[in-house]
Every structure is written in structure tokens, then in C-alpha cells.
DOKOLBA-800051 format. One record per residue (C-alpha): x, y, z; residue in one letter. Coordinates in nm, 2 decimals, padded with zeros to 4 digits. Layout:
BEGIN
        u        v        w   residu
        X        Y        Z        A
...
END
This chain:
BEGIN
        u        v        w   residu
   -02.17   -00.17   -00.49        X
   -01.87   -00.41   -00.34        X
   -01.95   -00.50    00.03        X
   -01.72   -00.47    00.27        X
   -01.51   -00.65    00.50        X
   -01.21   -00.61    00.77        X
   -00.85   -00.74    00.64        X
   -00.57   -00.85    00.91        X
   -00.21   -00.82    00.86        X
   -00.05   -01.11    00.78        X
   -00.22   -01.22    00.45        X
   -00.63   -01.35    00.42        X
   -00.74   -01.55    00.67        X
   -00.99   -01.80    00.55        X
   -01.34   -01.69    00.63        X
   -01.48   -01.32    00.62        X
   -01.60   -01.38    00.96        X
   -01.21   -01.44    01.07        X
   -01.14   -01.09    00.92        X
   -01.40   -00.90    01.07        X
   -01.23   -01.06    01.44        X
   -00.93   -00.98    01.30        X
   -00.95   -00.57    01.27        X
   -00.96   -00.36    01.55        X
   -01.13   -00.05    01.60        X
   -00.89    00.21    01.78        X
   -00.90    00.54    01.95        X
   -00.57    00.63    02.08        X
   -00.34    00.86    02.18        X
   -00.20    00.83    01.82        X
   -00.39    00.70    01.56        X
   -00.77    00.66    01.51        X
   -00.99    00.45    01.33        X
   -01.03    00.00    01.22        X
   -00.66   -00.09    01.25        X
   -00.48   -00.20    01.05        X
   -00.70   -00.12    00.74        X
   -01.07   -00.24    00.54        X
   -01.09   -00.43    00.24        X
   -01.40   -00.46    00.01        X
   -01.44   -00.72   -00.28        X
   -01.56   -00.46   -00.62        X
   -01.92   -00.58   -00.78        X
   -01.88   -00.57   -01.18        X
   -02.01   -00.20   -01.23        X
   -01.75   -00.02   -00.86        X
   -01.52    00.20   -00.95        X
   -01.26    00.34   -00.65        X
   -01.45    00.66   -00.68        X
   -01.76    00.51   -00.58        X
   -01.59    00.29   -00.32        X
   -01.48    00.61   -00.14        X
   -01.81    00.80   -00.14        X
   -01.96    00.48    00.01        X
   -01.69    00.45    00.27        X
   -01.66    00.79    00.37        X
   -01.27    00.82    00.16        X
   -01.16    01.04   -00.07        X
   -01.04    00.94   -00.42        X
   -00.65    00.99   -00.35        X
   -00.59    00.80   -00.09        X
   -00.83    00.49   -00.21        X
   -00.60    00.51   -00.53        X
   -00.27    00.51   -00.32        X
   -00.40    00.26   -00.13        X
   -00.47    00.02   -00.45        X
   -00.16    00.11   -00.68        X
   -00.25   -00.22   -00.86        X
   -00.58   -00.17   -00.95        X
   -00.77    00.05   -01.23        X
   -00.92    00.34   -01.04        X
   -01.22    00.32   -01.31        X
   -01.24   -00.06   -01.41        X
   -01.13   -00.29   -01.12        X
   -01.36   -00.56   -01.24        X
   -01.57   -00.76   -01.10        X
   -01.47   -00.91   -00.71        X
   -01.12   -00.74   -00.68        X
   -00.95   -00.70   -00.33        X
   -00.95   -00.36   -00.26        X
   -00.79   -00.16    00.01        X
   -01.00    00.06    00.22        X
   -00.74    00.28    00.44        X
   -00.95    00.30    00.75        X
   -00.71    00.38    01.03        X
   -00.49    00.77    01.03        X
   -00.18    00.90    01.21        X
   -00.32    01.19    01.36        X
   -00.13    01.51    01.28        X
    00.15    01.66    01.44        X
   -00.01    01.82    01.78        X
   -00.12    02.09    01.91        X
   -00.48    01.87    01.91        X
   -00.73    02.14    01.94        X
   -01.02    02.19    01.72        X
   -00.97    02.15    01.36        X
   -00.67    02.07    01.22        X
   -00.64    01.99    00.78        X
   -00.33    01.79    00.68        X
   -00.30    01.86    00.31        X
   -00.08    01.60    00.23        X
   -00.32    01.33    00.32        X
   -00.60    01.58    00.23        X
   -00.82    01.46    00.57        X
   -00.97    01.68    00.84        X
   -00.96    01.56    01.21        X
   -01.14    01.71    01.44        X
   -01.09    01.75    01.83        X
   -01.34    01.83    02.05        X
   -01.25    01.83    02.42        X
   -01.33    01.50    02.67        X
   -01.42    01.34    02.28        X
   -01.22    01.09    02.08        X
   -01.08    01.28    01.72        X
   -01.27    01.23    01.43        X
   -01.16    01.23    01.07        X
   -01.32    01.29    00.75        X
   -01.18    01.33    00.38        X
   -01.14    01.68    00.20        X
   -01.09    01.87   -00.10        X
   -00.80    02.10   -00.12        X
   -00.67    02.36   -00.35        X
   -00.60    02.23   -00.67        X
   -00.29    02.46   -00.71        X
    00.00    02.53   -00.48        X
   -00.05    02.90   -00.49        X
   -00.42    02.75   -00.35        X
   -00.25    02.55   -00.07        X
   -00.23    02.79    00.25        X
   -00.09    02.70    00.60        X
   -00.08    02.80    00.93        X
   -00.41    02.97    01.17        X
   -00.73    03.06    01.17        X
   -01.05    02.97    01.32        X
   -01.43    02.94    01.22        X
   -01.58    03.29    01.19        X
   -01.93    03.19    01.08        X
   -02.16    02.89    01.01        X
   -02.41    02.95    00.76        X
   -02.71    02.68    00.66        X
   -02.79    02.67    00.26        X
   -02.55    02.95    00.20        X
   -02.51    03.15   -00.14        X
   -02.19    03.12   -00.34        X
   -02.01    03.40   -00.52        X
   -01.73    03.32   -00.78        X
   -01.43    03.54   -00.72        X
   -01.33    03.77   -00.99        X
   -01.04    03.56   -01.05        X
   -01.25    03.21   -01.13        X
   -01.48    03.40   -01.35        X
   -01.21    03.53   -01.54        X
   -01.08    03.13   -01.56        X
   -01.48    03.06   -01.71        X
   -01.65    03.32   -01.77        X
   -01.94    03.12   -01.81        X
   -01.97    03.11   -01.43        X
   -02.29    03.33   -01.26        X
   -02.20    03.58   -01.08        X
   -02.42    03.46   -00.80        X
   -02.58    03.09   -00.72        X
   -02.85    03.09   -00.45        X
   -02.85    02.77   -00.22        X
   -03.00    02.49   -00.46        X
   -02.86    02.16   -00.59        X
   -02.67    02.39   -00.85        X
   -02.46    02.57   -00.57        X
   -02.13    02.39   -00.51        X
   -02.12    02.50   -00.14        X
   -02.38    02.21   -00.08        X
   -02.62    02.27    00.22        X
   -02.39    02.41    00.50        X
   -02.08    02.62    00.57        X
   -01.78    02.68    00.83        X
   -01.63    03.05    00.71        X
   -01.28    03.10    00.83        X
   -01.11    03.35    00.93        X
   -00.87    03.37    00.60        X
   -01.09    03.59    00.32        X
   -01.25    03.35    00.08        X
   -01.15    03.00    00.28        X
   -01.47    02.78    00.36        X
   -01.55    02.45    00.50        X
   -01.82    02.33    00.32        X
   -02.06    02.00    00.14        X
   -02.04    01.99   -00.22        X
   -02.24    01.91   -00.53        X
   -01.95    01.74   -00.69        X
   -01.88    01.41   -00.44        X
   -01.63    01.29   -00.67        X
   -01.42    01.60   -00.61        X
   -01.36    01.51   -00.24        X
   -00.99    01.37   -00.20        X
   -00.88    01.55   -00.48        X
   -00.71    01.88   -00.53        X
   -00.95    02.03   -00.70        X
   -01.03    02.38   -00.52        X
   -00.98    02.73   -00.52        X
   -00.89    02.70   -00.19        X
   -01.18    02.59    00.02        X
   -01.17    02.23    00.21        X
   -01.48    02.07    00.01        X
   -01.67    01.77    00.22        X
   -01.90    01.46    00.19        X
   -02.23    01.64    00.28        X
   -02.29    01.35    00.54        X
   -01.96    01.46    00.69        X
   -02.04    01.84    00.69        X
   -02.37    01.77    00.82        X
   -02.20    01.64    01.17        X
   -01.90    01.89    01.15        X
   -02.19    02.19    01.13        X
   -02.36    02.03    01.42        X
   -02.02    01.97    01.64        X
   -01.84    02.31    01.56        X
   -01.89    02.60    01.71        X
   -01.79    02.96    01.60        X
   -01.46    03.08    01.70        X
   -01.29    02.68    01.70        X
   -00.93    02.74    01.62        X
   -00.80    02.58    01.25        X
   -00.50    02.47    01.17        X
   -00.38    02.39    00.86        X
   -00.05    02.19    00.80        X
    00.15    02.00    00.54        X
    00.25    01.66    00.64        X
    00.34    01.36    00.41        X
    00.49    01.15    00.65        X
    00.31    01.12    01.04        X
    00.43    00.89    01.28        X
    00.26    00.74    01.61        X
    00.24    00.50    01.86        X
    00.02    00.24    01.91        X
    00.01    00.04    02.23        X
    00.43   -00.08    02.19        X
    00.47    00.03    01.82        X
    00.60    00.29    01.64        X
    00.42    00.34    01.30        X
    00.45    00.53    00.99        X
    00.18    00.70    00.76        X
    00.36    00.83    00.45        X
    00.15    01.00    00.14        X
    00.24    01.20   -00.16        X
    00.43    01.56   -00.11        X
    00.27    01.83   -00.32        X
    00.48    01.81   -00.59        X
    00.41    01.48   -00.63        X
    00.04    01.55   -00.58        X
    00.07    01.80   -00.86        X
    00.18    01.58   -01.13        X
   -00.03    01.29   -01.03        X
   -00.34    01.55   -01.09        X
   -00.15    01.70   -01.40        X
   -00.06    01.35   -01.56        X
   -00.20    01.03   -01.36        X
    00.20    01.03   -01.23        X
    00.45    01.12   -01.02        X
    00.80    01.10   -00.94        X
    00.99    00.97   -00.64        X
    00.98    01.15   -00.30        X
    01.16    01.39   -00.12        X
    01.12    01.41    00.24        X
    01.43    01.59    00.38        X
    01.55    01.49    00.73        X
    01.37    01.16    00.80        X
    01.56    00.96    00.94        X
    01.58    01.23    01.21        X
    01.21    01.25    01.26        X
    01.22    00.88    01.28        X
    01.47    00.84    01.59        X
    01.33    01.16    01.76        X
    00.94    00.93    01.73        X
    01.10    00.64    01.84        X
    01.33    00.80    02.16        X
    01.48    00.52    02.39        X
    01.33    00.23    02.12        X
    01.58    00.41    01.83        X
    01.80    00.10    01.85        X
    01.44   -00.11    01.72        X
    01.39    00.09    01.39        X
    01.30   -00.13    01.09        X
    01.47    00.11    00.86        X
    01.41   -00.15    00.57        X
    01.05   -00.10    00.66        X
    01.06    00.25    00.70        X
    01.25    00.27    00.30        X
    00.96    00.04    00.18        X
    00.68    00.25    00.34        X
    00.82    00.57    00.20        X
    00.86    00.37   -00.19        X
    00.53    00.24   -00.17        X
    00.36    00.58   -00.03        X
    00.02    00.39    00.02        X
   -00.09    00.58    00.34        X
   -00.14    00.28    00.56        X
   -00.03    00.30    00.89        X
    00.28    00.05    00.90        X
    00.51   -00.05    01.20        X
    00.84   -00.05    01.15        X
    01.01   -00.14    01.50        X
    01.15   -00.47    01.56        X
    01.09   -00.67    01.87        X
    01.33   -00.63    02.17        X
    01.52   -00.98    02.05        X
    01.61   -00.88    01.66        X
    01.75   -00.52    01.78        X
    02.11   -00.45    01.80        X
END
């Protein structure tokens, strides 16, 4: 398993104990997290897959974050990017809210800093809801029941799995208010960060464990679509930009996708940015939205190069 370390913007600096200086653990109004991002050298046998179950990622965003590396053979001590610090979604900022588009789960509990965790999503876009709800139960070592419609996909599937290693709810449960539409651990770590889904938002069980503990029944939900965030931090206006579900589609279908389409923003830009409009980096802003690796990125000038 690769061991990891902090990274600084800039380039490597020389010595591990430099980097770990160097990153900065944040809680703001904006974005959470180790800015600006983690970096862990691979051992021979890592994959990216195992890289994200041990640092609490899911496999999409470790692969966006690494476009130059082999998700399955990276090889023995190659850099790889751990994206450690989120945008948080567009407000309101109230219980849970589920961005699909960077397939992560933040949590806000009142006088408490957000918290973010990795999820599975629907694996189709007919799968892929939006909008409100809230939790309408929490259940410990629940039983699963296939729907009619996934049986008739395999019909090798039981009609009924108690609680057990063999139950892909995993030990605990968040029921929403949609029919069908759970919060829940997993037997499968491997499918977390992926769309993969019938619908339900699937979990490290670690991170279920502490959402079970932390939630209570009747938190609002709030599910959203959002490829590109932006936020401040301190002075700077940053940008978080991941795939749109299109693109999310293909890379599942084929292992690639096309280029994006996110209409209007450079007007979501200017509004983020408000009296600092005139500081926008829109060269950094093209290059975030090309690369898509969803790293938080600043893309204001300083107060000298504007104009």
C-alpha cells in the first residue's frame, strides 16, 4: 500500500517533511478539506482503486485526478494525486446534500464544520434523480429486496438477502423519502465513486458508520447535478470542474469520453467573482475545464496583472 504524503502547488519541494508544511487543512466558508490536494508514492502491487478505499476516495475522481497514470498498473513509486480538498455545493447548506457530478456527499450539521464522503450513484441516467427529500428511517443490519425490475435484469438474484456479508446494503441504512432510494455501506468497496447503482447512494462502510451515528430521521436531502462549483478561499476565487453525465456515461460505457459542455460559464464565473470580475484568469479557467481533474484551482489574477 503507497504511503502518503501532502503536495504544494508550485512543483515538489525537496523533502516529504517540506510537503506535509506545505498543505493546509481548511474549513471554510467555501471549500473543505487538505488544500490544495494529497499525493501518495504507489508500492509495486497499488492500484487507484485501492488507493481510494485507503484514502477515503472514490474511484472516479482518483482516475480524473491521475489522467496519466494506469488506474490498474501504475507501477511501483508513481506520484499519484489524491484530491483531498472540495468546492462545496451550491447552497442551501442544510443537512445532506449529494452532488452527482462529483459523486460526493457533504454533510451539514448545524454549529459543525461540513463533512464529505465519496458515493455511488445510479449507474444510468434514468437512475440519476434530483431535487428533495429527507431521511425517513435508519435501520441497523437491514434486509435487501431486489426490485422486480433488477430481477428481471438477473434473474439469478434472491428475492430476499437477510443482513450478512452477502447483503449489498452493508451494515446500516438512511431510507429516504423517494420509494426505493437508500443511503447505505456496501459489500462491493470498489463500486464507491462509480456509477454503478440502481439508484441508491452506496458508501465506504467506515463512512456510513459515522453518517448513521450523526444523522437523524427527518434531515432534509438534497440532491443536485453540478460539474463545475466555484468558491472562495480567503482572497481567491477557485474552480472545481468534473465530468457531466454524459461524459460520465461513456467513460463507464467505454473507458472515454468526449469534450464538455457546460452552457453559460462564463456567466457563472463573473457572477462568483462579483467586483473581482476584472481578475478572472480565463486561460485558467479554459485549462481547468480541458483538464476536468476536480482539483480545486484558482483562477484570479493578482490586483497588479488585472486590466
Amino acid at each position: 500500500m503507497g504511503v502518503a504524503v501532502l503536495f504544494s502547488v508550485g512543483g515538489l519541494v525537496a523533502t516529504l517533511a517540506t510537503l506535509a508544511i506545505a498543505a493546509t487543512p481548511m474549513a471554510a466558508v467555501d471549500i473543505i478539506g487538505t488544500m490544495p490536494f494529497g499525493i501518495v508514492f504507489t508500492s509495486v502491487d497499488d492500484t487507484l482503486a485501492d488507493l481510494a478505499i485507503d484514502n477515503d476516495l472514490g474511484y472516479t475522481e482518483i482516475i480524473m485526478a491521475n489522467p496519466a497514470i494506469d488506474p490498474w498498473l501504475p507501477g511501483n513509486g508513481a506520484l499519484v494525486v489524491l484530491p483531498t480538498a472540495h468546492i462545496l455545493p451550491s447552497r442551501p447548506h442544510n443537512g445532506i446534500v449529494i452532488n452527482l457530478a462529483d459523486q460526493r456527499l457533504y454533510y451539514f450539521a448545524e454549529g459543525r464544520s461540513p463533512t464529505s464522503f465519496p458515493v455511488g450513484i445510479g449507474a444510468e441516467a434514468a437512475n440519476l434523480r434530483t431535487g428533495s427529500t429527507h431521511v425517513r428511517a435508519k435501520r441497523v443490519n437491514p434486509s435487501w429486496m431486489p426490485t422486480a425490475r433488477m430481477r428481471e435484469e438477473d434473474p439469478e438474484l434472491p428475492p430476499f438477502v437477510p443482513p450478512g456479508p452477502d447483503n449489498p446494503l452493508g451494515s446500516k441504512a438512511l431510507y429516504l423519502d423517494w420509494p426505493g432510494i437508500i443511503i447505505h455501506g456496501t459489500n462491493k468497496p470498489y463500486g464507491v465513486g462509480r456509477r454503478v447503482s440502481h439508484g441508491c447512494f452506496r458508501l465506504h462502510n467506515s463512512d456510513i458508520e459515522r453518517l448513521y451515528r450523526e444523522v437523524p430521521v427527518g434531515t432534509p436531502v438534497r440532491v443536485v447535478d453540478e460539474p463545475v462549483k466555484l468558491g472562495w478561499l480567503g482572497d481567491t476565487l477557485y474552480i472545481e470542474v468534473h465530468l457531466t453525465t454524459q461524459q460520465a456515461d461513456s467513460l463507464e460505457e467505454s473507458g472515454r469520453f468526449g469534450p464538455p459542455e457546460y452552457p453559460k460559464l462564463g456567466a457563472a464565473v463573473s457572477r462568483a467573482a462579483g467586483r473581482a470580475a476584472a481578475r478572472v484568469d480565463w486561460d485558467a479557467v479554459r485549462k481547468a475545464v480541458e483538464e476536468q481533474r476536480g482539483i480545486p484551482i484558482p483562477i484570479l489574477r493578482g490586483p497588479s496583472e488585472a486590466g
